[in-house]
C-alpha positions, 0 to 999 in steps of 0.5 A: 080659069083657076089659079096655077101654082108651081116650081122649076129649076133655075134662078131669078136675077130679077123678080117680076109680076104682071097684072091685068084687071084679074089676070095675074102672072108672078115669076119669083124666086122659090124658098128652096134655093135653085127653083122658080116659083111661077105662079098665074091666075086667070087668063094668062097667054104665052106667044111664042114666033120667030125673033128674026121676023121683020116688023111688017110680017104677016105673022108679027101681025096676027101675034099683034091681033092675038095680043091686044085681043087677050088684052082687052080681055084682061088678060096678059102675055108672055114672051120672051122680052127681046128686042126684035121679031115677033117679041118686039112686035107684040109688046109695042101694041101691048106694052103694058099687058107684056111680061118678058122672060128674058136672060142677062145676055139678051138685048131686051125690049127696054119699055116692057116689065120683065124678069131676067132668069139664069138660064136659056133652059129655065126661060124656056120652062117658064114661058112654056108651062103658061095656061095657053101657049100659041106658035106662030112661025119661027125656027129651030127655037120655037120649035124647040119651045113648042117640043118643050110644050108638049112635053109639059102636056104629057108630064102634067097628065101623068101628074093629074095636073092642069097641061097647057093648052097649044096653039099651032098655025098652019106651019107647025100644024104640018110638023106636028100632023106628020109626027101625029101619023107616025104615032110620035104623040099620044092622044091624050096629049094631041087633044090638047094641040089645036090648030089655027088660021085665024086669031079669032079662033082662038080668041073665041075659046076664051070664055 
């Protein structure tokens, strides 16, 4: 899994990295005023699922899978660093393999290592050009996140660039399969959707 390295609008308040044996995830500020430096390296997994979700969810449940899965692997999350649903949910059986994206005005996890950004929009980037980005479900904000993701995919294969790879359950499976059937997104980028019931599934594609 090779080293990513890149720049998005925004500002850091506060500077953050994480690492896990090899595995590597920096959020700094950029030379050039007003970017983001996001810099990964290894196996690096963003999750993504509604933050209204109770604790003993079916969904906070596999995210928890996924993330101790990736953590055992040395590798490490990111989310979005707030206080409930399925962020809250993955750092407490992770905490030191999570890394939060969060803004001044969340309620964030307090345990967890995080970096506080400017903006809503830069948030979303960063979380969403991660290596590997999995939807669990959610509302209108993880779908906002997993249209943001495809549009990464799509920019990044113009760009001869490396796209992240999605992972959608079985809910957004069926948002996406109908806008697949009306064309709404190209091949080159759909061969980059994955579904899964199971965590296992996508675990297994670690290697």
């Amino acid at each position: 899994m090779s080293h990513r390295l890149g720049t998005i609008p925004g500002i850091v308040i506060k500077e953050a990295s994480l690492a896990n044996g090899s595995s590597l995830v920096s959020i700094m500020k950029a030379v050039a005023e007003g970017e983001v430096e996001v810099r990964t390296k290894g196996l690096v997994v963003a999750i993504c699922g509604g933050s209204s979700l109770a604790q003993d969810d079916i969904n906070c449940y596999k995210a928890q899978q996924l993330a101790a899965g990736v953590a055992a692997r040395g590798g490490v999350i990111v989310n979005g660093g707030e206080n409930s649903g399925l962020m809250l949910a993955v750092a407490s059986v992770i905490r030191d393999s999570v890394l939060g994206v969060a803004c001044p005005y969340h309620q964030t996890i307090p345990y967890i290592n995080k970096t506080i950004v400017n903006s809503y929009q830069t948030r979303k980037m960063i979380i969403t050009v991660m290596p590997t980005v999995v939807f669990f479900t959610g509302q209108v904000g993880t779908l906002d996140e997993l249209m943001t993701t495809i549009g990464w995919v799509k920019s990044l294969l113009k760009q001869n660039a490396l796209p992240p790879n999605i992972w959608v359950d079985d809910y957004w499976w069926d948002v996406l399969d109908l806008l697949n059937n009306k064309n709404a997104i190209q091949d080159n980028v759909w061969q980059y959707i994955h579904k899964f019931t199971e965590v296992d599934e996508i675990l297994k594609s670690f290697v």
